[in-house]
Structures are given as structure tokens and as C-alpha cells.
PDBQT receptor file of N, H, CA, C and O in Angstrom, charges set to zero:
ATOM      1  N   UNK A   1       0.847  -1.170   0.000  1.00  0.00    +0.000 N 
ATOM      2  CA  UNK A   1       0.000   0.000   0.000  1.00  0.00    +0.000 C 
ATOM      3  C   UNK A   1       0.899   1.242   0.000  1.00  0.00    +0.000 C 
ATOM      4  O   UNK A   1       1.705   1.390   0.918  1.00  0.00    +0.000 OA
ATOM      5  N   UNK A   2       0.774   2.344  -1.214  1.00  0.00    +0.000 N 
ATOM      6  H   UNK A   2       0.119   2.223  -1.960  1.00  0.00    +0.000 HD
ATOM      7  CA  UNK A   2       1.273   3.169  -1.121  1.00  0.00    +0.000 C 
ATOM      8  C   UNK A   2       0.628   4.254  -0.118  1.00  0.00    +0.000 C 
ATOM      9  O   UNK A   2      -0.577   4.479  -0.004  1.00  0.00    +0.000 OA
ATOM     10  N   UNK A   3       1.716   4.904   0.612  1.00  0.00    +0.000 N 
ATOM     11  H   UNK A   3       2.694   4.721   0.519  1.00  0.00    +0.000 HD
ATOM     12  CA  UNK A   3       1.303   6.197   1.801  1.00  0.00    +0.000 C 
ATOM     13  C   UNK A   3       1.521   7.580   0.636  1.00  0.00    +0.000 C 
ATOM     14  O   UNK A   3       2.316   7.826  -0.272  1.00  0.00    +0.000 OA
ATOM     15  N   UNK A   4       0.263   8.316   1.288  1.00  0.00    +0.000 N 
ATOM     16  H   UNK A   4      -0.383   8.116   2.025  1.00  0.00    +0.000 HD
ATOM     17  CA  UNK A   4       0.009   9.863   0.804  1.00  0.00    +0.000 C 
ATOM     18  C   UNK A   4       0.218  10.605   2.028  1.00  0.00    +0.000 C 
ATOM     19  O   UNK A   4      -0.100  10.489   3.211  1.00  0.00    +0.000 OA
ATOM     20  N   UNK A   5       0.831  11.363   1.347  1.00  0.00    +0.000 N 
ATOM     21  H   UNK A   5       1.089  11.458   0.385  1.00  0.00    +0.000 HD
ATOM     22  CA  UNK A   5       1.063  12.976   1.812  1.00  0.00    +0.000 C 
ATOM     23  C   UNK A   5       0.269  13.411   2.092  1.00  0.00    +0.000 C 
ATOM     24  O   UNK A   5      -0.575  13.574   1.211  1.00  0.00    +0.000 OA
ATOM     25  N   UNK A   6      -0.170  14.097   3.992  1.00  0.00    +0.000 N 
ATOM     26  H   UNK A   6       0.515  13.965   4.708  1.00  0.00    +0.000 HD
ATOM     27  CA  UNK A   6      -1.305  15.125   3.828  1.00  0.00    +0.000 C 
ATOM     28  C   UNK A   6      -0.977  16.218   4.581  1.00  0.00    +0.000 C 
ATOM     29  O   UNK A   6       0.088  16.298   5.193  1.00  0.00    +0.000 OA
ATOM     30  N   UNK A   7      -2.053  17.297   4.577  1.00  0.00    +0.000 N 
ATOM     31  H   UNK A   7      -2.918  17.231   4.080  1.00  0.00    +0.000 HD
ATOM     32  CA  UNK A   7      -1.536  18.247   5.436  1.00  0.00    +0.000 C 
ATOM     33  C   UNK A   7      -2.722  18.531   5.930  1.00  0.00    +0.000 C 
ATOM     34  O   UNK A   7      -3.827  18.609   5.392  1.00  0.00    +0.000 OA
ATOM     35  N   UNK A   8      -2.221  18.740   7.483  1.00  0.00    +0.000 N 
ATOM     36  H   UNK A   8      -1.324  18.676   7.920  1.00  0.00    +0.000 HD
ATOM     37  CA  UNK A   8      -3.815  18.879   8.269  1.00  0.00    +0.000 C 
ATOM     38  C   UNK A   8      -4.197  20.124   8.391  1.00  0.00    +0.000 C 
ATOM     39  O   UNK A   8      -3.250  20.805   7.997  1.00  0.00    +0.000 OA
ATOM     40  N   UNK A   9      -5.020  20.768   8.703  1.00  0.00    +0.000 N 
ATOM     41  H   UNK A   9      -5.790  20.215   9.023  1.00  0.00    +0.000 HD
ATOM     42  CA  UNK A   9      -5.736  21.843   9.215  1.00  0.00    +0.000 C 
ATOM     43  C   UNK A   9      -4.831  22.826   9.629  1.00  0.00    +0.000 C 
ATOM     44  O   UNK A   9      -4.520  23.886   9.086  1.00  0.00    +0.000 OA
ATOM     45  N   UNK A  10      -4.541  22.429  10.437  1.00  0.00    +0.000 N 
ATOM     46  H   UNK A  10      -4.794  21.568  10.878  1.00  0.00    +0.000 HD
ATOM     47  CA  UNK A  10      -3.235  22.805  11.425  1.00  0.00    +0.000 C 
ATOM     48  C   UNK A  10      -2.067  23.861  10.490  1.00  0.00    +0.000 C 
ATOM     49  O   UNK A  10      -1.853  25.057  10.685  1.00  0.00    +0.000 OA
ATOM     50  N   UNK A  11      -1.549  23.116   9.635  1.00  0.00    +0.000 N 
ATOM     51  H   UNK A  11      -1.723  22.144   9.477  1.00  0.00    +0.000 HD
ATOM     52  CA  UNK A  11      -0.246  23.082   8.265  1.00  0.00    +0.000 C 
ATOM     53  C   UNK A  11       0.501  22.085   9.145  1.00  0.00    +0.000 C 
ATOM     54  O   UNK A  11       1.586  22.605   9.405  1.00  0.00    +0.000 OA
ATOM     55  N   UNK A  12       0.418  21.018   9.655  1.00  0.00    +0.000 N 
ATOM     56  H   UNK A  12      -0.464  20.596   9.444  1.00  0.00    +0.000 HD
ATOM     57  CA  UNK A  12       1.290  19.597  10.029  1.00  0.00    +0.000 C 
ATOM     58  C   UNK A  12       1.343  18.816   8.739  1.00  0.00    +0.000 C 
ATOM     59  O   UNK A  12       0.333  18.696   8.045  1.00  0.00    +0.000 OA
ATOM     60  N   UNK A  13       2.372  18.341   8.442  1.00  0.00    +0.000 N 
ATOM     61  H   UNK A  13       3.192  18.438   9.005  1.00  0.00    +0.000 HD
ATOM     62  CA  UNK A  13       2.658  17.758   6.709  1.00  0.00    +0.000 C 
ATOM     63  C   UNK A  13       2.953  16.194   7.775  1.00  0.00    +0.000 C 
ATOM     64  O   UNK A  13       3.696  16.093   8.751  1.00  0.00    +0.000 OA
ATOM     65  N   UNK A  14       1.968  15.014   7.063  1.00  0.00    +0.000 N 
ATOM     66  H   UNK A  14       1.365  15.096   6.270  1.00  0.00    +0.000 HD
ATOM     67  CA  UNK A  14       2.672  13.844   7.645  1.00  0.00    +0.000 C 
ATOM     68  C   UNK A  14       2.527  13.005   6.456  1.00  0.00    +0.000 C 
ATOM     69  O   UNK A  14       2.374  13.648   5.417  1.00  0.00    +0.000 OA
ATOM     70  N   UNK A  15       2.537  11.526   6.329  1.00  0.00    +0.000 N 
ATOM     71  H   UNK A  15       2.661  11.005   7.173  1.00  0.00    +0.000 HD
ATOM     72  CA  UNK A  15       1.888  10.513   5.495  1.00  0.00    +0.000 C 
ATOM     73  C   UNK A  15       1.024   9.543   6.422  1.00  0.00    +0.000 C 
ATOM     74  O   UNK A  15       1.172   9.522   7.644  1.00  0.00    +0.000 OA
ATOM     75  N   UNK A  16       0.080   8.716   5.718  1.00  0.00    +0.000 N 
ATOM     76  H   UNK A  16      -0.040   8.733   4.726  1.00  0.00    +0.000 HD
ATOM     77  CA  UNK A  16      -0.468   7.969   6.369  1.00  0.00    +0.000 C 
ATOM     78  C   UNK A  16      -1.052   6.816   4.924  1.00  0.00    +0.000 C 
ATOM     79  O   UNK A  16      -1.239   7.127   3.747  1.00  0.00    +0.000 OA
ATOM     80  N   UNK A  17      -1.225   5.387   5.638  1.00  0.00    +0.000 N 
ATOM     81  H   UNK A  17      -1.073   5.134   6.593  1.00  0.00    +0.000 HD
ATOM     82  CA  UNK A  17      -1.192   4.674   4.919  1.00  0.00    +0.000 C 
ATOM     83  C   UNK A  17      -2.583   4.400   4.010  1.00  0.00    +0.000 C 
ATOM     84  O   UNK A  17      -2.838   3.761   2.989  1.00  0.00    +0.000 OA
ATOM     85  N   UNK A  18      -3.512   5.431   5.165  1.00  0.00    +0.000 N 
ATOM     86  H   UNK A  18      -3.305   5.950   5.995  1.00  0.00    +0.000 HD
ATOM     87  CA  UNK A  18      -4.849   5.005   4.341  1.00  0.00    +0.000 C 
ATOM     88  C   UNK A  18      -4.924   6.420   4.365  1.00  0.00    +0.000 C 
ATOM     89  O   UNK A  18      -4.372   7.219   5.121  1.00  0.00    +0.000 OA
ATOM     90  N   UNK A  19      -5.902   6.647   3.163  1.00  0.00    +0.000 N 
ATOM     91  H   UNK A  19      -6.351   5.998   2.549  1.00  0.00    +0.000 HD
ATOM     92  CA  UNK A  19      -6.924   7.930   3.118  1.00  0.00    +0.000 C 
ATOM     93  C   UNK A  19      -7.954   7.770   2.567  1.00  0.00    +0.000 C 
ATOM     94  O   UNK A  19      -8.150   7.701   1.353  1.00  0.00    +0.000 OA
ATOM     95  N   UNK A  20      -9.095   7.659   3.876  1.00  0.00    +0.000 N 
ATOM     96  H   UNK A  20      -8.936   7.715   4.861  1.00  0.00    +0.000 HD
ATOM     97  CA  UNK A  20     -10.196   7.702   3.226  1.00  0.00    +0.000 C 
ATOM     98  C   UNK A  20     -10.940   8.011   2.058  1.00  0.00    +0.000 C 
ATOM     99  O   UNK A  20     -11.301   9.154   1.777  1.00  0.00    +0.000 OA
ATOM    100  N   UNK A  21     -11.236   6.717   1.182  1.00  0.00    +0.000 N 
ATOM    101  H   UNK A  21     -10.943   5.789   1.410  1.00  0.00    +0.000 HD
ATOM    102  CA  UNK A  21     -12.345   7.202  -0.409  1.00  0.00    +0.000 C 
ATOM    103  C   UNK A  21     -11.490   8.115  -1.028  1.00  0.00    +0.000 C 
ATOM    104  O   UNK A  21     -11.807   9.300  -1.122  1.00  0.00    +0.000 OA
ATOM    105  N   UNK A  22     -10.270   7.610  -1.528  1.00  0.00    +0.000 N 
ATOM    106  H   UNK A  22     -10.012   6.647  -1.452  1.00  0.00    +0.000 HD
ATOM    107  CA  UNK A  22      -8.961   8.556  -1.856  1.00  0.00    +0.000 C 
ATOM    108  C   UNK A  22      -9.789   8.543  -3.154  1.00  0.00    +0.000 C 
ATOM    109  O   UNK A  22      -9.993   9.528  -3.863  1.00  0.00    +0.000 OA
ATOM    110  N   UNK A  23     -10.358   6.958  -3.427  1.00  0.00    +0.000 N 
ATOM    111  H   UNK A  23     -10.193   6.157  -2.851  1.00  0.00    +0.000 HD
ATOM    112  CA  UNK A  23     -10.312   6.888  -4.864  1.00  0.00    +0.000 C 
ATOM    113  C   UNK A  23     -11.536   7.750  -5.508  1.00  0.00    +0.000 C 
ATOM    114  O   UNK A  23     -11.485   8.175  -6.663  1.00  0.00    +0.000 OA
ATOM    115  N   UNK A  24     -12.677   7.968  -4.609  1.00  0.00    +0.000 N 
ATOM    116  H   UNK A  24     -12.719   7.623  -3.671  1.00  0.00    +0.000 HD
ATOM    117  CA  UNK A  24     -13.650   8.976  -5.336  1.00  0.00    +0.000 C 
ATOM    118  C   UNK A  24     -13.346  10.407  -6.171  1.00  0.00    +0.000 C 
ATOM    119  O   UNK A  24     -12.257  10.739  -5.704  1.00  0.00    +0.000 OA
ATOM    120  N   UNK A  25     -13.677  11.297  -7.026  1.00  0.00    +0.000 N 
ATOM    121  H   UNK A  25     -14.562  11.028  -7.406  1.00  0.00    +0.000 HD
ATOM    122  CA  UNK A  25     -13.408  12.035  -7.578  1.00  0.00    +0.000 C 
ATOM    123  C   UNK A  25     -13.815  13.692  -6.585  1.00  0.00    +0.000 C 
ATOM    124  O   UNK A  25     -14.969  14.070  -6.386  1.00  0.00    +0.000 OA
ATOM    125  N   UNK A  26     -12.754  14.325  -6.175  1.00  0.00    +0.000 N 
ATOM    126  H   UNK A  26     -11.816  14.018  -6.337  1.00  0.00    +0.000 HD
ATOM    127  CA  UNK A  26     -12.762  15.687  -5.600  1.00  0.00    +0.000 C 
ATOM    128  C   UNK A  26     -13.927  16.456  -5.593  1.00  0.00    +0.000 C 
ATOM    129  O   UNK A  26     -14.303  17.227  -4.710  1.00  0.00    +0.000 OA
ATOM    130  N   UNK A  27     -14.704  16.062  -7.118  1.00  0.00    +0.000 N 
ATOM    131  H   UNK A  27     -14.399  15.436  -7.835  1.00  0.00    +0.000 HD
ATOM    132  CA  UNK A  27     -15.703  17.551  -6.842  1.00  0.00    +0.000 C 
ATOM    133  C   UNK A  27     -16.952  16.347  -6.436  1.00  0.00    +0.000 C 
ATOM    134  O   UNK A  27     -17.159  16.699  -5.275  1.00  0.00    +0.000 OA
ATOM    135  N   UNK A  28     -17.400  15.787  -6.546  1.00  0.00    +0.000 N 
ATOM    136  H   UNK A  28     -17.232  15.501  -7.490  1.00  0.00    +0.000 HD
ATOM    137  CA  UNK A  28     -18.037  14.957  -5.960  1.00  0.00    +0.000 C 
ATOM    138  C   UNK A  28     -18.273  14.912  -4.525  1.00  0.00    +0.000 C 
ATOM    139  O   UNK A  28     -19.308  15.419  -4.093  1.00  0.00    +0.000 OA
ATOM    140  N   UNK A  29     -17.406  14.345  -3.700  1.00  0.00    +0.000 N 
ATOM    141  H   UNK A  29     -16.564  13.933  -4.050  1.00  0.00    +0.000 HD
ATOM    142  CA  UNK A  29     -17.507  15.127  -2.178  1.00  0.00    +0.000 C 
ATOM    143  C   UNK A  29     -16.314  15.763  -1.367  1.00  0.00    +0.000 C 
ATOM    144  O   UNK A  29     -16.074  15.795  -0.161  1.00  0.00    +0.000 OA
ATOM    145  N   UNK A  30     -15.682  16.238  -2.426  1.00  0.00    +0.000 N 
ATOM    146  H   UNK A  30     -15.877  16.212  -3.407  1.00  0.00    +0.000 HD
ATOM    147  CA  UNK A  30     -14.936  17.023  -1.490  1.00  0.00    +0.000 C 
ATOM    148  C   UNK A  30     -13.219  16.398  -1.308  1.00  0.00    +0.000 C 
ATOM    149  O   UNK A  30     -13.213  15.232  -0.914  1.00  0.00    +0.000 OA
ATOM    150  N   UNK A  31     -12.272  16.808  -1.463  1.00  0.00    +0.000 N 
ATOM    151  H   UNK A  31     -12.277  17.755  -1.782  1.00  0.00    +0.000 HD
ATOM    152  CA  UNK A  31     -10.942  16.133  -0.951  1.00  0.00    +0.000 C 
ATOM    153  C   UNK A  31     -10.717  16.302   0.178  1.00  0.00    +0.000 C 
ATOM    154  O   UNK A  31      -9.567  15.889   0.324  1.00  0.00    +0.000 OA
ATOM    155  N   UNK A  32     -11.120  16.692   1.212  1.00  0.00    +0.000 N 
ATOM    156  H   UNK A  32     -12.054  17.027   1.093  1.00  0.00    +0.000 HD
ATOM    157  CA  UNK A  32     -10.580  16.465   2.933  1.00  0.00    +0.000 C 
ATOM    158  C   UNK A  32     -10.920  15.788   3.254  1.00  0.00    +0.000 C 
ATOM    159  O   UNK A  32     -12.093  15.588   2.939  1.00  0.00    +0.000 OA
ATOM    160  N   UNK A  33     -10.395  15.010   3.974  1.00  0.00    +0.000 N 
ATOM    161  H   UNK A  33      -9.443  15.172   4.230  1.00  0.00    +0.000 HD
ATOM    162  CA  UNK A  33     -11.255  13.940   5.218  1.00  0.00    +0.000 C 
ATOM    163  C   UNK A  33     -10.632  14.472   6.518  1.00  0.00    +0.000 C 
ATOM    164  O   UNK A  33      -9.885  15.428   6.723  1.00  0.00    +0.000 OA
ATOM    165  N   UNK A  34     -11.200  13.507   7.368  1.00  0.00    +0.000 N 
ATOM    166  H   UNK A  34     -11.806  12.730   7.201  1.00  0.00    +0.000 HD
ATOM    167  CA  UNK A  34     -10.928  13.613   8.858  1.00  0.00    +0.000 C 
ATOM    168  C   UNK A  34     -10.061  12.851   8.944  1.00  0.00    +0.000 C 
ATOM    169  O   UNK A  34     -10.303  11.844   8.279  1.00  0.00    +0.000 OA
ATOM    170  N   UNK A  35      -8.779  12.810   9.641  1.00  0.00    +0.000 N 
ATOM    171  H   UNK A  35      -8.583  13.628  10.181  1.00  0.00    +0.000 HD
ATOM    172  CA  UNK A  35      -7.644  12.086  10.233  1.00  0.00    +0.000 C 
ATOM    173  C   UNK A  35      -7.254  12.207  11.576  1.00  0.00    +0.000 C 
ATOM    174  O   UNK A  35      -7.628  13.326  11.924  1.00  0.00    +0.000 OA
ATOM    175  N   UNK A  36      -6.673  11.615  12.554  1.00  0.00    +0.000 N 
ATOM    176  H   UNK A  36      -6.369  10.706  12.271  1.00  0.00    +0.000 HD
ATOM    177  CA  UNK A  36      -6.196  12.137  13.631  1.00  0.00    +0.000 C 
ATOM    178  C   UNK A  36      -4.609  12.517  13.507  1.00  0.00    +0.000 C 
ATOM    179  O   UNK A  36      -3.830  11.564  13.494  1.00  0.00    +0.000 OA
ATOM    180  N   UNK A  37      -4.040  13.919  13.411  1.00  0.00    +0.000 N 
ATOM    181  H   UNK A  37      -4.673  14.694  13.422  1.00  0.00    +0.000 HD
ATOM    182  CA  UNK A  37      -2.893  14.129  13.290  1.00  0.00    +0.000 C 
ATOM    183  C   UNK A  37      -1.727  13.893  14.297  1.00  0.00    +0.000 C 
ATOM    184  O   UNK A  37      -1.661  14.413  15.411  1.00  0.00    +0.000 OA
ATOM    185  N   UNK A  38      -0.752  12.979  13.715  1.00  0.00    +0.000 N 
ATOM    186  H   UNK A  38      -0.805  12.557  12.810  1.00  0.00    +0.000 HD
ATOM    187  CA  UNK A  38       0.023  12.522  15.272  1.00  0.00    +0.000 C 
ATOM    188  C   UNK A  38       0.862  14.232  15.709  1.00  0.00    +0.000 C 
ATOM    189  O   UNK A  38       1.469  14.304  16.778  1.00  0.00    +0.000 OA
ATOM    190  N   UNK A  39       0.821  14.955  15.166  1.00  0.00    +0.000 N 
ATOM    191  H   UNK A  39       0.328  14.897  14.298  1.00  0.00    +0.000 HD
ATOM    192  CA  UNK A  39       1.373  15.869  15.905  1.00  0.00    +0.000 C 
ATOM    193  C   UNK A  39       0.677  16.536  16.836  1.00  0.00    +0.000 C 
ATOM    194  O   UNK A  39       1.038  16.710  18.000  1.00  0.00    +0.000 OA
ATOM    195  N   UNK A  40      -0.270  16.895  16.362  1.00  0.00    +0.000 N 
ATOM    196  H   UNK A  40      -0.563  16.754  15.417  1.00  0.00    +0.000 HD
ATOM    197  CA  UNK A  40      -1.371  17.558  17.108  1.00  0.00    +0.000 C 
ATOM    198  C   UNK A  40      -2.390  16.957  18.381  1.00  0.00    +0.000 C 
ATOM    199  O   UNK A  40      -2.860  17.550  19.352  1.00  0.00    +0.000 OA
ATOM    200  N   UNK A  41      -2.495  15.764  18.014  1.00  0.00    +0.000 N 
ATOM    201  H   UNK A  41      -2.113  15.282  17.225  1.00  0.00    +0.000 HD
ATOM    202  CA  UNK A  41      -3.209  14.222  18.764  1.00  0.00    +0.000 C 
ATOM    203  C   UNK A  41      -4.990  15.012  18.301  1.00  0.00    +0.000 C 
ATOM    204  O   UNK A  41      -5.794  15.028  19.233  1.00  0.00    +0.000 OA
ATOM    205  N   UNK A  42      -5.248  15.324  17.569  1.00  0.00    +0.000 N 
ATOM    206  H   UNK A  42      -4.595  15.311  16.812  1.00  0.00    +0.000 HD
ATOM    207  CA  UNK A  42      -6.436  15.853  17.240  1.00  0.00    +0.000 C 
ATOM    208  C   UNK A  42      -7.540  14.938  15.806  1.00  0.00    +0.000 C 
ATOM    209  O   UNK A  42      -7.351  14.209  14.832  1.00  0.00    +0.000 OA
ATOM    210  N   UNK A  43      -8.289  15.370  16.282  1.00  0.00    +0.000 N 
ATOM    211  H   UNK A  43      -8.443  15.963  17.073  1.00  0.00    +0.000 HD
ATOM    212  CA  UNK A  43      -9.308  14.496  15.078  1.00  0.00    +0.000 C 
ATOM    213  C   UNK A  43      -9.140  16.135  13.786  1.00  0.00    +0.000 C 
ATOM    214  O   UNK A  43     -10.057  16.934  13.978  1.00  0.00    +0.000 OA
ATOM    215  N   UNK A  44      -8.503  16.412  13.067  1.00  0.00    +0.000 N 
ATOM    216  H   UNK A  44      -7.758  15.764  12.910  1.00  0.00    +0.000 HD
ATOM    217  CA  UNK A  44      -8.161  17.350  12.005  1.00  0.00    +0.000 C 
ATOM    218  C   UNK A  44      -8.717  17.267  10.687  1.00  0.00    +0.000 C 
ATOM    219  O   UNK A  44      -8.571  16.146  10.200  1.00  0.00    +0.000 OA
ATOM    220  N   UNK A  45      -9.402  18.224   9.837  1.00  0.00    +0.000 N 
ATOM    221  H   UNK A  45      -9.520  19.135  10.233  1.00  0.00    +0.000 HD
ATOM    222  CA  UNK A  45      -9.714  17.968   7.818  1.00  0.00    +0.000 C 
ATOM    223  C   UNK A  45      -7.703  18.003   7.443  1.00  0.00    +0.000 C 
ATOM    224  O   UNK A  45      -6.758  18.646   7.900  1.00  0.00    +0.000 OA
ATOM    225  N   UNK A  46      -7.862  16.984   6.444  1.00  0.00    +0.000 N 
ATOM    226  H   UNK A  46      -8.630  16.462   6.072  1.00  0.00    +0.000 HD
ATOM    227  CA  UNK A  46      -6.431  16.678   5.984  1.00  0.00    +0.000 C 
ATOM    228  C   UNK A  46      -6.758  16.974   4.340  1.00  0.00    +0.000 C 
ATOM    229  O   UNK A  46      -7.904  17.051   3.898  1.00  0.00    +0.000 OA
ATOM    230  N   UNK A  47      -5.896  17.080   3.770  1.00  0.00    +0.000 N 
ATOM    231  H   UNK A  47      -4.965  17.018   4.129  1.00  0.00    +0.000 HD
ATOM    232  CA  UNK A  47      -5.688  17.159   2.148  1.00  0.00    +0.000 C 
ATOM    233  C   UNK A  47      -4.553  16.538   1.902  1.00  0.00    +0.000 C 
ATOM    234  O   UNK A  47      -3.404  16.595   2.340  1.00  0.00    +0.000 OA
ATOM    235  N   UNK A  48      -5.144  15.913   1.081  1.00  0.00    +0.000 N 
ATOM    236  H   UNK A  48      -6.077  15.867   0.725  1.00  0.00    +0.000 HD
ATOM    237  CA  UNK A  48      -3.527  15.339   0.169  1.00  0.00    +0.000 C 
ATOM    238  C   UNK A  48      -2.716  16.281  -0.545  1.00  0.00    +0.000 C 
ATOM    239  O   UNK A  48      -3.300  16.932  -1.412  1.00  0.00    +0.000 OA
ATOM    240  N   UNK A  49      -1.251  16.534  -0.329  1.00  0.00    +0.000 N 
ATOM    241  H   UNK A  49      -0.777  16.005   0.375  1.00  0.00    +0.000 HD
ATOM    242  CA  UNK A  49      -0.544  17.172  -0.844  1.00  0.00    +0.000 C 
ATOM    243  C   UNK A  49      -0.963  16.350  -2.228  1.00  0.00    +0.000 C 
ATOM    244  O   UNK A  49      -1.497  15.265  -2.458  1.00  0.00    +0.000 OA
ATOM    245  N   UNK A  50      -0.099  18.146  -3.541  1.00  0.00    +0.000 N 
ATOM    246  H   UNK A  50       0.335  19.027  -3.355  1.00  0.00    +0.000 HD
ATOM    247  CA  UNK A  50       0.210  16.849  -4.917  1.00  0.00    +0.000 C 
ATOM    248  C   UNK A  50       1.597  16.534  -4.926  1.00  0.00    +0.000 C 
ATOM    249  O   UNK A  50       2.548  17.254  -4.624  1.00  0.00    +0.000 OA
ATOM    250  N   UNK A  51       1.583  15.814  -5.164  1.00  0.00    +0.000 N 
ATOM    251  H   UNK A  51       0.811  15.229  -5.409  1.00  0.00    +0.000 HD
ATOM    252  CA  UNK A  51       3.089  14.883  -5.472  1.00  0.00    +0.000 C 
ATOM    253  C   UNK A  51       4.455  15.799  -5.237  1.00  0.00    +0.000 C 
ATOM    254  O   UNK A  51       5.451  15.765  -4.515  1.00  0.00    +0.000 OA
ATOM    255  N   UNK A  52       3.989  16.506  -6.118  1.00  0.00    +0.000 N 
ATOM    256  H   UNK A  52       3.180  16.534  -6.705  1.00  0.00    +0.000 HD
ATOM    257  CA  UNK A  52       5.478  17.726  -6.357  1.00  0.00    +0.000 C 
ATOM    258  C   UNK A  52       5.446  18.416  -5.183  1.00  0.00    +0.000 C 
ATOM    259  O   UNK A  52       6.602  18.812  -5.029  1.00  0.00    +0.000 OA
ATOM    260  N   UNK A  53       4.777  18.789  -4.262  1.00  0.00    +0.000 N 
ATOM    261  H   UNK A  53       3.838  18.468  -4.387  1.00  0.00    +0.000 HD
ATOM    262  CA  UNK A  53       4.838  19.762  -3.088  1.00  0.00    +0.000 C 
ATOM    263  C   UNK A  53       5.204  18.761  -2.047  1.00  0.00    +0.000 C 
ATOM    264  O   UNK A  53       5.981  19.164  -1.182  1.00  0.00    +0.000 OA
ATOM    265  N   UNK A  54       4.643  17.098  -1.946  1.00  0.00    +0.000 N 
ATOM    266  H   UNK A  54       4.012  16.771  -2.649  1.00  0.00    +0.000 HD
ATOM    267  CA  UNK A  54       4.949  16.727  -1.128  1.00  0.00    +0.000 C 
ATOM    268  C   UNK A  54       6.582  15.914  -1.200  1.00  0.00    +0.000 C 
ATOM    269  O   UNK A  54       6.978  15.328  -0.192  1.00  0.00    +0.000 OA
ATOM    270  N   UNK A  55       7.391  15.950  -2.389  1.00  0.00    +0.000 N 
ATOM    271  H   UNK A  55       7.069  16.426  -3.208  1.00  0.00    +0.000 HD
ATOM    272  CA  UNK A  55       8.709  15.773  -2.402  1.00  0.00    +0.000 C 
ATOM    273  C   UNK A  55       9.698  16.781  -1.974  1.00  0.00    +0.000 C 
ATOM    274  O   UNK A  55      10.820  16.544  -1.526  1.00  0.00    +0.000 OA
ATOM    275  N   UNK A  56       9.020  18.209  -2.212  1.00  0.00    +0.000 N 
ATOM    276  H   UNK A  56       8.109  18.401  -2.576  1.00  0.00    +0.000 HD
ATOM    277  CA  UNK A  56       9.911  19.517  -1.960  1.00  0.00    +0.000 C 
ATOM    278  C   UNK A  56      10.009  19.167  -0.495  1.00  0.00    +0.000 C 
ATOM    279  O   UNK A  56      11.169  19.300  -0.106  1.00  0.00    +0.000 OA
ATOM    280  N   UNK A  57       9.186  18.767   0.434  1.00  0.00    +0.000 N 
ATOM    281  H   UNK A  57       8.244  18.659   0.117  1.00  0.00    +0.000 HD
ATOM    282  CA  UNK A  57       9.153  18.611   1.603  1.00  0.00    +0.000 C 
ATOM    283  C   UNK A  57       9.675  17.687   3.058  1.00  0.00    +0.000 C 
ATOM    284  O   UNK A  57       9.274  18.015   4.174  1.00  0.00    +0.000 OA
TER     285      UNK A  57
């Protein structure tokens, strides 16, 4: 299983191995989900970085 890049609410940049209904399409419902961010210890909306922002990082 490949891990995605997200960034929470917050601006905490982590990966995680799942992301919820990654595979549904954005405008449909939306690209955030809820995650719990280990930095924060919080239930947080996350976004997937795109690719290129999350290598600069």
C-alpha cells in the first residue's frame, strides 16, 4: 500500500497509509477527510498534498 502525503488543518505535513475514499473524484464530495494528526493528537480535515509539493518537503 502506497502512503500519501497530507496536510492537516493545522499546516502539520505527515503521510499515512490510508486515506479515506482517496479513490472517489474531488468535486463529488470534497478532498478532505478527517484524520487524527500525530502531531497535534487531534481528530483534524487533511488534504492530500500533490506529489510535487509533497517531495519539496
Amino acid at each position: 500500500m502506497e502512503a500519501t502525503v497530507v496536510q492537516c488543518a493545522e499546516g502539520h505535513v505527515f503521510s499515512t497509509s490510508t486515506f479515506p475514499m482517496q479513490n472517489l473524484r474531488s468535486g463529488r464530495i470534497g478532498p478532505g477527510r478527517l484524520l487524527r494528526c500525530p502531531r497535534c493528537a487531534r481528530l483534524r480535515q487533511a488534504v492530500p498534498l500533490p506529489r510535487s509539493d509533497a517531495e519539496n518537503r
